[in-house]
N, C-alpha and C positions, 0 to 999 in steps of 0.2 A: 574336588582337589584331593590328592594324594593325604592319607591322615598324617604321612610323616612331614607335612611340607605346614601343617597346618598352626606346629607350634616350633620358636626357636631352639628350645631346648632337645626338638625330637628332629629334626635337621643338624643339631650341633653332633648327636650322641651317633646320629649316621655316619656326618663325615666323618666323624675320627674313627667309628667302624673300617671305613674305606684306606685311612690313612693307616691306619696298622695291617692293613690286608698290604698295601705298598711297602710298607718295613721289611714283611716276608718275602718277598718279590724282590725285594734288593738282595736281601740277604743270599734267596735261592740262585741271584744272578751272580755275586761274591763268588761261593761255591762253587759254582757251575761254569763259569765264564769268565771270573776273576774280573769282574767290572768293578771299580772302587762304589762303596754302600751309596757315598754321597751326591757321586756321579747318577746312581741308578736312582737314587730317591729324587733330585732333582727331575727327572724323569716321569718317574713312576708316581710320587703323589699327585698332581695335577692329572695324571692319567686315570689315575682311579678314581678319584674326585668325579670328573668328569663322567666314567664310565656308570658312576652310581648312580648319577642322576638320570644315566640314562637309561640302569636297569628298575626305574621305577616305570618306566612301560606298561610292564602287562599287568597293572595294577586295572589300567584303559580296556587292552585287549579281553583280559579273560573272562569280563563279564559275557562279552558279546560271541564267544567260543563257551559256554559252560559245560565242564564234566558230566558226562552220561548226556546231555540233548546234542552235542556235535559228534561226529561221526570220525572215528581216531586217524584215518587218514587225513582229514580233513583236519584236523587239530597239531598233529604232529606236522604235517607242511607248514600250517600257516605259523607255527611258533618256529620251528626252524628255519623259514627267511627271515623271519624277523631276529631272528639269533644271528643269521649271517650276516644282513644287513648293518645290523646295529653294530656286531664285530668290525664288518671292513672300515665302517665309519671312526668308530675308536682306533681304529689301525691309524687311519690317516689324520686324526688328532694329533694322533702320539708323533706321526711324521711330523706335524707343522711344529710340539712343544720342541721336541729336538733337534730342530732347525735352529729354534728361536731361544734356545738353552743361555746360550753364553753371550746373549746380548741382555738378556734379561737377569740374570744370575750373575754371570761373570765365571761360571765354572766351562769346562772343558763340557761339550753338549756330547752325548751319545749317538750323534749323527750316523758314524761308522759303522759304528754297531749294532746299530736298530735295524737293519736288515738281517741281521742274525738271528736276531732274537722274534722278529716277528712275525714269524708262523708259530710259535710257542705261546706270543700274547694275542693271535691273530684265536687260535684255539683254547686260551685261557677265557677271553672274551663269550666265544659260542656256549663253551662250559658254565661261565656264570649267569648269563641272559638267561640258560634253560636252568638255572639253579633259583634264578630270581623268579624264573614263570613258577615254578612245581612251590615256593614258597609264601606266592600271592596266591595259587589257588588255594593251599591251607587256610591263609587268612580269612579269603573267601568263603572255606568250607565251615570255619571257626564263626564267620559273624551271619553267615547264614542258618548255624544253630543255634545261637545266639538269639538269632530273630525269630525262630520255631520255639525255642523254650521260652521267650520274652513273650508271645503270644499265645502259648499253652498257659503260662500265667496270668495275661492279660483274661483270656476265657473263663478259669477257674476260679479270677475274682468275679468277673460278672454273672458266673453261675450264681458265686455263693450268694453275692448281691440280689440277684434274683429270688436267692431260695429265701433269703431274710424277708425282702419285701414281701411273699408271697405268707413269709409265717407271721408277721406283723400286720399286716392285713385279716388276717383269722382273729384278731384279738379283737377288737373292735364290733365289728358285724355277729360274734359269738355273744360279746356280753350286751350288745345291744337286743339279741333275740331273746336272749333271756329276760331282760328287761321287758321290753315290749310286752312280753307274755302276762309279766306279772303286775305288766301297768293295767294290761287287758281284762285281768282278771279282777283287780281295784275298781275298773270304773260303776260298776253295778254296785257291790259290796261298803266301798270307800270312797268316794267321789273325791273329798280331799286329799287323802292320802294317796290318790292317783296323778290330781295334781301337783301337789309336791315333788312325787317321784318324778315324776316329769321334768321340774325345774332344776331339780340336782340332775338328772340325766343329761340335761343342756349342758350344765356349770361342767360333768366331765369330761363331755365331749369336746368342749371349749378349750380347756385346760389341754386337753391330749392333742388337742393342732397345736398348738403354741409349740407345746415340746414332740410333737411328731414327727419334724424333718431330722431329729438329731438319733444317730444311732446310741449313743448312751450320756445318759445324765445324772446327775448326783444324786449321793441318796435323798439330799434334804430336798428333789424337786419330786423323786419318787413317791416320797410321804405325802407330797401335798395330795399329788394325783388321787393314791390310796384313801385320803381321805374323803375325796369328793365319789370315789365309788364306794364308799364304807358307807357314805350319808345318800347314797341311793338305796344299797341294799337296807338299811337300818327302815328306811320307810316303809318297806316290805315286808320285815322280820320282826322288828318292834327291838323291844327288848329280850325276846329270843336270841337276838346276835349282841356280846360285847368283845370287845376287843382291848386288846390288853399289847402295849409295844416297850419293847425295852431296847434304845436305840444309843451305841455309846457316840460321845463327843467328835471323838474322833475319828467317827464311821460317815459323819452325815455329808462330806466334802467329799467321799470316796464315789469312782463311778461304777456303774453298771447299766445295762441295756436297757432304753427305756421301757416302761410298762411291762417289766419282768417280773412283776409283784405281783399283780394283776389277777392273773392267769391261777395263780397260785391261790390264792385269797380267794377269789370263785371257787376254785376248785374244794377248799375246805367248807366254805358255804354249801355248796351244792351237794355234796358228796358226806358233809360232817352233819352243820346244824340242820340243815334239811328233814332230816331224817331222823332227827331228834325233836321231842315233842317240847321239853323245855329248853331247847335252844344249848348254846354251850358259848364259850370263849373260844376265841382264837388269840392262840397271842406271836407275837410276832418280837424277836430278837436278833440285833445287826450289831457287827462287832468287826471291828477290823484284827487280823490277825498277819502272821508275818508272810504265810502263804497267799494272802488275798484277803479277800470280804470275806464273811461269813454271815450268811443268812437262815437263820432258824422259823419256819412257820410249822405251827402246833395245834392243831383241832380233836374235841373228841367227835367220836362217830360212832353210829350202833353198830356192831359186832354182827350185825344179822349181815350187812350188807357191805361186808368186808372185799367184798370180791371187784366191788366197783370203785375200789380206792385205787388213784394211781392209772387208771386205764382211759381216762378221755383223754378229750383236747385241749385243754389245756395244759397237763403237765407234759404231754407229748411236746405241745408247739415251743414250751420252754426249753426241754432239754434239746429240740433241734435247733433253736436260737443261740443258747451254747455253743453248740458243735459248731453250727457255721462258725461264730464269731471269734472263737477261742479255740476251736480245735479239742484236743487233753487238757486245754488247759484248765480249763471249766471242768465243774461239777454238780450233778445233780444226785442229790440221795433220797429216798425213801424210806420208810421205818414203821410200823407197828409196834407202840408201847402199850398192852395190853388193853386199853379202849379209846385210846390217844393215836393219831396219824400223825408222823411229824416228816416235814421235805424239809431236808437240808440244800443249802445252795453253797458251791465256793466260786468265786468273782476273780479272776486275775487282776491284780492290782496296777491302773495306771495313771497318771497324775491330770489333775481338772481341764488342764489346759490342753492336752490331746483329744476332746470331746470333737468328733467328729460329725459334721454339716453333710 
C-alpha cells in the first residue's frame, strides 16, 4: 500500500494539499474566464480530490520501469499513456461532477463551460501525472538509499561484531596457554601447587562463561573475575606477586567491557614481575570521573627489558576492543615512570541497565 494511504493524518495533510492546489485553479479560472470562485470550487475540489488519488499510480508503476534498467523510449511511452489515460479519465469525472453540480450543491453547475476549459484541465492533468511520476521516482530513489546506507550499517555493525568476537576469543585460549605452560612446568617440581593452579583455572574459566555472553559488565563483576585470575597466577608466583587495588564506591556499579582487566593484569605479570626476581606489586586504581571510568594499572619492571613493554597481545587486543566498541570514545594510555609501567584506560560512561546480551 501506498505509505500516504497508510495513516489518517498522511491522507488528511494530502487532501488538503489537493484542495488548495483547487483554490488556485479557481482563482486562475476568476481571472482568466471570470467563472465566479464558488462556482469553480464547487467544481474543482472534488476534481482534485479525485485526481490525487489518482496520481498516486506510479507509486505501482515505477518500480516495475526503474531508472537506468528500462530503456528511455520505453519509459517515456509507458508514463505517458498512462498520463493520457488517467488525464481523459479525470476529464470525464469532472464531466459527470458538472453534470451533477446543482443537484447535489444547489449552485448553478459549470456545465457550459467545462467544455472551455477542458483542454487546459485536460493538459493540467498530463502535467501533473508526469509531476507526480518524476516525484515518486525521487522517493524511490530517496528509500532505495536509504536501504544502501541502512545495509552499509547493518554490515559495519557485523564487521565490528565480528572483529569483538574474534578479539575476545584471543583472551581466553592466551591466558589459558599461559597457564598450561606453567601448570606443566609445576607437575614435576610442585605436584600440589600444580593442582591447585589447576582448580583456580576451572573456578576462572567458570566464572568467564557465566559473564561471557555480555559484552560489558560492572566493575564489581570485573573484580570478582580478577580475582579468580590473581588466585591462579598467585599459585605460580607465590608471593612474588601482590596486588594492591583502590577501587571508589562509586566506580563499582559503572560498566566496561567484560574481561578488559584481564589482558592488562597479564600483561603487567608477564612483562613486569616476570622479570623480576623479587616479584613487585601491581596495584590497580578505578575511579569514576566526569568524562567516563578511569582505570589506572601500575607495575614495576626491570629497565633492561623496556622494549617489551606495551608490544604483545594483550594490550594490542585491549585497545582494538576499544576501538571497536567506543570508537574515540575510548582510551588507552601508556607511560614510563622511571622503573614503574603504568596503562591508563578511560571507559565511556553508560548506565547498568544498557548492559548488552
Amino acid at each position: 500500500m501506498h505509505p500516504i494511504l497508510l495513516r489518517a493524518e498522511r491522507i488528511g495533510l494530502y487532501a488538503a494539499g489537493w484542495v488548495m492546489l483547487a483554490v488556485l485553479f479557481s482563482l486562475l479560472l476568476y481571472f482568466s474566464q471570470g467563472i465566479e470562485v464558488a462556482r469553480s470550487l464547487a467544481l474543482l475540489v472534488p476534481m482534485t480530490l479525485v485526481f490525487g488519488f489518482m496520481a498516486l499510480a506510479p507509486w505501482y508503476m515505477c518500480p516495475s520501469f526503474p531508472l537506468g534498467k528500462t530503456r528511455l523510449p520505453t519509459l517515456t511511452g509507458v508514463h505517458s499513456l498512462a498520463a493520457i489515460i488517467t488525464s481523459f479519465v479525470w476529464i470525464l469525472v469532472g464531466q459527470l461532477i458538472a453534470s451533477a453540480g446543482k443537484n447535489v450543491l444547489g449552485i448553478q453547475p459549470l456545465e457550459d463551460e467545462y467544455r472551455t476549459i477542458m483542454p487546459m484541465l485536460f493538459a493540467t492533468g498530463v502535467l501533473l501525472f508526469a509531476l507526480s511520476v518524476v516525484v515518486h521516482y525521487l522517493i524511490l530513489a530517496f528509500e532505495e538509499s536509504r536501504d544502501v546506507e541502512k545495509k552499509a550499517l547493518t554490515l559495519e555493525i557485523l564487521a565490528r561484531e565480528s572483529e569483538l568476537k574474534a578479539l575476545r576469543a584471543q583472551i581466553n585460549p592466551h591466558f589459558l596457554f599461559n597457564s598450561l605452560n606453567a601448570i606443566s612446568a609445576l607437575t614435576t617440581s610442585d605436584p600440589g601447587g600444580a593442582r591447585a593452579m589447576t582448580l583456580r583455572l576451572a573456578s576462572f574459566f567458570r566464572e568467564t562463561l557465566k559473564l561471557g555472553s555480555l559484552s560489558t559488565i560492572t566493575v564489581e563483576q570485573e573484580l570478582q573475575l580478577l580475582d579468580d585470575f590473581l588466585a591462579v597466577e598467585k599459585v605460580r608466583f607465590g608471593r612474588r606477586l601482590q596486588f594492591h587495588r583502590n577501587v571508589e564506591d562509586d566506580a563499582r556499579e559503572c560498566l566496561l567491557p567484560a574481561l578488559i582487566l584481564q589482558p592488562i593484569l597479564e600483561n603487567a605479570i608477564k612483562h613486569g614481575i616476570v622479570g623480576l626476581i623479587d616479584g613487585g606489586t601491581i596495584s590497580l586504581k578505578i575511579e569514576k570521573r566526569q568524562e567516563g571510568l578511569h582505570v589506572a594499572v601500575e607495575n614495576p619492571f626491570d629497565t633492561e627489558n623496556l622494549r617489551t613493554q606495551g608490544t604483545k597481545v594483550g594490550l594490542a587486543n585491549v585497545r582494538g576492543r576499544l576501538t571497536a566498541l567506543y570508537g574515540l570514545g575510548a582510551r588507552l594510555d601508556t607511560q614510563v615512570n622511571g622503573e614503574t609501567f603504568l596503562v591508563e584506560l578511560l571507559v565511556p560512561q553508560t548506565k547498568t541497565d544498557d548492559i548488552q546480551h
